[in-house]
N, C-alpha and C positions, 0 to 999 in steps of 0.2 A: 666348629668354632671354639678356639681356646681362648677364656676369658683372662688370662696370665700372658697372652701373646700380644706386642699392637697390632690393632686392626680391628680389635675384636668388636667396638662398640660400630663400623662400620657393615659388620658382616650379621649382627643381632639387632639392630636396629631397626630394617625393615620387618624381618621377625615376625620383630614385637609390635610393630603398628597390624601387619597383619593379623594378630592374636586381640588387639582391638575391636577391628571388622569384622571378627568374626566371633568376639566377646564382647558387645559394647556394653558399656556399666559406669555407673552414676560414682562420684567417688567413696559414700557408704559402702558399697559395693567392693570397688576396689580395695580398701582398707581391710576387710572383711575377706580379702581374699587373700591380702600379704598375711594378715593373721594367721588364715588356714597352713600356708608353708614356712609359717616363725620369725618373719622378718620383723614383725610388730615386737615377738617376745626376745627378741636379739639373738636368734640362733634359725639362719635360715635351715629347712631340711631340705630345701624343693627350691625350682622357680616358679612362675607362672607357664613358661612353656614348656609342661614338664615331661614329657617324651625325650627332647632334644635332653635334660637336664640328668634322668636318667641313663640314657645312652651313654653322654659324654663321662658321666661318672664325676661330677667338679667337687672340688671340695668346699668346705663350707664355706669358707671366706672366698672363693670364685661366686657361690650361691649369692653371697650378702652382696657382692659387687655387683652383680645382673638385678638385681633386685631393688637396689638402690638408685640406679640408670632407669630404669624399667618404671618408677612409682615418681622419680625426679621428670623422666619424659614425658609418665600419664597425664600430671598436675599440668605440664607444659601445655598438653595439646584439650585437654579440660577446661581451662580458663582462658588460652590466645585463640581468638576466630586467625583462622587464613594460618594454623601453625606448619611450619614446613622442618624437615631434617635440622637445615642448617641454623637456621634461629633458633631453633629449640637449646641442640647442643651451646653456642654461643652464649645463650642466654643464663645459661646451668653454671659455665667458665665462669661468668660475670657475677653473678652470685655467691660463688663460691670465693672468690677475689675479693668479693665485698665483705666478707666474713671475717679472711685472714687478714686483712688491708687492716683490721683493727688488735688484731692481736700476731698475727705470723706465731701460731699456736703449733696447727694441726697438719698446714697445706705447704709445701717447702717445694713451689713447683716455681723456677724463677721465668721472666718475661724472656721469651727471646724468640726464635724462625718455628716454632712445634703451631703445625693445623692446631686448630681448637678443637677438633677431636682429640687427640693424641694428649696434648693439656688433660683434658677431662677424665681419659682411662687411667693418667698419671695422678689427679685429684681425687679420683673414687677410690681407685689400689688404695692411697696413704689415708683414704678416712675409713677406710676398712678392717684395715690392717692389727685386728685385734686378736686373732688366734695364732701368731709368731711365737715364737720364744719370748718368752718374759725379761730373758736375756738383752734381750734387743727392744723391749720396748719400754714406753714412758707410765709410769703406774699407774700415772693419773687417765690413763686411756680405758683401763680396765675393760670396764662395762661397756664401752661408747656404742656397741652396736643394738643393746637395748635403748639408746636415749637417738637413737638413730634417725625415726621421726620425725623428732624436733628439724632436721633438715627439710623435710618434706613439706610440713608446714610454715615452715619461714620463707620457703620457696614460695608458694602459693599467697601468703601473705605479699611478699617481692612484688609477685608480678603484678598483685591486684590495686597495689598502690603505689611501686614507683619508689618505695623508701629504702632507705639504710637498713638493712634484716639484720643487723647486727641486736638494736634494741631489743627486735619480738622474741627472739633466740634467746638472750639473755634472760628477758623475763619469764617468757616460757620454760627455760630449763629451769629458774629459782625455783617456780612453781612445782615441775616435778618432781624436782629433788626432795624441797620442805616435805613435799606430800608423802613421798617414798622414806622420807627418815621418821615422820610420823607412823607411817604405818609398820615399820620394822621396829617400833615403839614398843608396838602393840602387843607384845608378848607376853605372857601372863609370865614366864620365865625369865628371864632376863641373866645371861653370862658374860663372860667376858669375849665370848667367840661372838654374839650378838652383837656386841659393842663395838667389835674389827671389822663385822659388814655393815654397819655404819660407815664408818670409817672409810674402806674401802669404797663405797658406793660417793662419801663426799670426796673423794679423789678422783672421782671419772669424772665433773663435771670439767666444760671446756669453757666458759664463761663467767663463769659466778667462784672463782679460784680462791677466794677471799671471805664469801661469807660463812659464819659460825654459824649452825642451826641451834634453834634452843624452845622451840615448839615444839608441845606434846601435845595439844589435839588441835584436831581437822581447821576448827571454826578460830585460830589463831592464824589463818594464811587468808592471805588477802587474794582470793579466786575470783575478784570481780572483771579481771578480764579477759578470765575463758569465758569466751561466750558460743564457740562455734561449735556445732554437733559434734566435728572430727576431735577438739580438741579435749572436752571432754570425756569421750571417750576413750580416747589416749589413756588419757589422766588416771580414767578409772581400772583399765585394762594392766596398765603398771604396778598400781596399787595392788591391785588383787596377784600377780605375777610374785610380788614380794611377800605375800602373806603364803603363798603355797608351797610351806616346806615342809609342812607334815601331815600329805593328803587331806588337808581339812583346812576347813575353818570357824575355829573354836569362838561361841558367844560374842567374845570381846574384841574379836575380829571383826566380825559381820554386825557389832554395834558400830565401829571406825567405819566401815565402809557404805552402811546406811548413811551416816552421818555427811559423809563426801556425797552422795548421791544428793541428798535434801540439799545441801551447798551447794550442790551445780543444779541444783532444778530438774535432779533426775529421778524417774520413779522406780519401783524394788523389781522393774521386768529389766530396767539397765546393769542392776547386784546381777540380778539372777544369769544374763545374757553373758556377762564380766565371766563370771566362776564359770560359767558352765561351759565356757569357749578355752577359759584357763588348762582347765582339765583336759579336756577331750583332746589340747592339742599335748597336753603333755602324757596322756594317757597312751594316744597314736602313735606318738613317735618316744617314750620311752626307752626303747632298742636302741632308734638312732643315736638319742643325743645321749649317750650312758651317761657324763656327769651331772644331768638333771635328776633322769631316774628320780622323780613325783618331788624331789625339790629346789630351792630357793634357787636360783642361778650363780647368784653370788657366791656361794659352797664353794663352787668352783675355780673360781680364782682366788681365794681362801685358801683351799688346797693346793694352787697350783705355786702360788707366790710362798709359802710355807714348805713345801718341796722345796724350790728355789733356794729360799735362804739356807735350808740345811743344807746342800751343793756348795755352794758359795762357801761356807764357813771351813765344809771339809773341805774342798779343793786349797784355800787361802788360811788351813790351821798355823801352820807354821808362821807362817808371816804374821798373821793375828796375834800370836801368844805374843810376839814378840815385841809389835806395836804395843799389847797393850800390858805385858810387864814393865815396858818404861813409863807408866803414869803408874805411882803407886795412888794416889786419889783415884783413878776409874780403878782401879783391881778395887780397893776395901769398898767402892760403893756397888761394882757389879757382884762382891760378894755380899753387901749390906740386903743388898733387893730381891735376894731368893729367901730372905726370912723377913725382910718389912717393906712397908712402903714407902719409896724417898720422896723425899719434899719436894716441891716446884723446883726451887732453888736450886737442889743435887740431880732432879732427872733432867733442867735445860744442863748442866757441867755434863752429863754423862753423855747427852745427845751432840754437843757440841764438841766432846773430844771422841766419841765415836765417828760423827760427819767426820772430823780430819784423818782422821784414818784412813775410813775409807776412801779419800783425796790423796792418798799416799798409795792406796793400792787400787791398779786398775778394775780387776773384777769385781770390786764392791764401788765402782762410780754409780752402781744405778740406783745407789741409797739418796744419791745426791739430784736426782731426779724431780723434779713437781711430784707430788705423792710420795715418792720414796721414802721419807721423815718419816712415816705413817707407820712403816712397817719396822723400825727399829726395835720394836719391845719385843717382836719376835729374832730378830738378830741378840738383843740382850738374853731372852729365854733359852736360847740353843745354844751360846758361847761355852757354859759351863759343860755342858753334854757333847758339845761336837772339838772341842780341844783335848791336845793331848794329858795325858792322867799326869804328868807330871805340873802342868800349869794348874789343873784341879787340887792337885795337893796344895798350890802355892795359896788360891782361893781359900782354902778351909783353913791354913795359917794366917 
């Protein structure tokens, strides 16, 4: 079975009901098990049928899409008495329709003759679709397969009462996001790289594209409506995910994270279960996923979009000097900014004639992206160093 092939969710599907009957488990359970092969911390290493998974050799993002099918079907046949194949899938389509029906964000699968199977391997590919080339993708996607979850539970909410899953999604993700920018707070250190996975991390959301976080602790977020075991667990399980970038966690950590437990009415065997799940999975598979290697996940799209733009600049030097020797205001202000800090007023001018640039040259449109904006101080950081020495002299004049 090639999960990159159509057909696939027709030829996996039985599979995986058979790995049901012959694993049946309580949804705790199941959660507990996507954890175990990193679907929970957004880097699948495994599936659940992991014989087939090994064998076939998939790669990550085939993993994240079996695993996504696979935890969107559990829910399915979890909560509907009498679930059969074809309901199940249909019902996954419908949902997912309900999602983009409000935003045509993420799912760009249009109505026409495609089975509702074939829809749905078309709907999981494009929500999955987050270890591409950075080249080809939307910034603001980054992380999505860490906030990935949040589909599973808005599923489940769906079926259970018949509504619009657009709202619970939406609130749910505020939720984990506030939480997750709080706890990346929490660093006794604080740099300016701290500040870009921020950043980064408020660019992956898919619903809440608009709001500014400005909370620094826990009991400033309104948690009054996680209420269900799964989703606090989620909650807690992210948090602690974001805090493990330097093997540890330092006092002022494990103060935050107490503090979210007391919030959710959780007691310190829930800290302790969190960390110790954190670890062990990133401990295990250290090898596999080398840009974790015992830290933050975000590191790595950090690094990977910072590679990026230095390509970008050297491929597109030439063209660049040349764009931007005709603004002598962005030259004296991109020279002004490696010795102070510009005003509000001179860094929207320098943002606003850097976007047009980039609108004039094709391989920098992906500045011009949702998130994209985000990552301009690193396009302004690298111009001086990745152009030619001749437009550097014109800089220091």
């Amino acid at each position: 079975m090639n999960p990159s092939a159509p057909g696939w969710i027709q030829k996996h599907f039985p599979n995986f009901l058979s790995y049901l009957e012959k694993y049946p488990m309580d949804d705790e359970a199941f959660y507990k098990a996507l954890g175990s092969i990193g679907f929970i911390y957004g880097h699948s290493v495994d599936t659940l049928i992991v014989s087939t998974s090994k064998q076939l050799k998939w790669t990550t993002q085939e993993k994240t899409k079996i695993n996504l099918f696979d935890a969107l079907s559990f829910t399915y046949y979890d909560t509907i008495e009498s679930a059969t194949q074809t309901d199940c899938i249909q019902s996954i389509v419908n949902f997912y329709l309900l999602l983009d029906k409000r935003e045509n964000y993420f799912i760009n699968i249009k109505i026409g003759s495609d089975s509702p199977q074939s829809r749905l391997e078309k709907i999981i590919h494009q929500r999955v679709q987050t270890n591409e080339s950075t080249l080809q993708k939307n910034f603001s996607h980054l992380i999505t397969n860490a906030l990935a979850y949040i589909d599973i539970l808005s599923f489940e909410h769906y079926l259970l009462t018949q509504e619009d899953p657009y709202h619970y999604a939406k609130n749910l993700e505020s939720i984990l996001t506030q939480s997750i920018w709080v706890a990346l707070r929490q660093k006794e250190e604080k740099h300016l790289y701290n500040q870009l996975l921020i950043k980064l991390f408020e660019s992956s959301v898919r619903y809440n594209t608009l709001v500014k976080e400005t909370h620094t602790t826990i009991d400033q977020i309104d948690l009054s409506s996680i209420q269900e075991p799964l989703e606090k667990k989620y909650l807690l399980d992210l948090c602690s995910l974001s805090l493990w970038d330097d093997q540890t966690v330092d006092p002022h950590e494990k103060v935050f994270l107490m503090d979210l437990c007391k919030s959710l009415e959780l007691n310190e065997n829930s800290y302790q279960l969190s960390i110790t799940a954190v670890k062990d999975f990133l401990k295990a598979h250290s090898e596999d996923i080398s840009y974790l290697n015992y830290s933050n996940p975000v590191k790595h799209f950090y690094n990977q979009t910072t590679a990026t733009v230095k390509n970008l600049i050297s491929r597109n030097s030439k063209r660049l000097a040349q764009e931007i020797s005709e603004s002598g205001t962005l030259v004296k202000l991109l020279t002004q900014s490696t010795v102070r800090d510009l005003s509000k007023e001179e860094r929207k001018l320098v943002k606003n004639q850097l976007l047009d640039i980039c609108k004039s040259i094709p391989s920098l449109a992906i500045f011009l992206l949702p998130g994209g904006g985000i990552l301009l101080p690193l396009l302004i950081k690298f111009i001086p160093k990745m152009l030619p020495s001749a437009f550097n002299e014109n800089l220091e004049d």
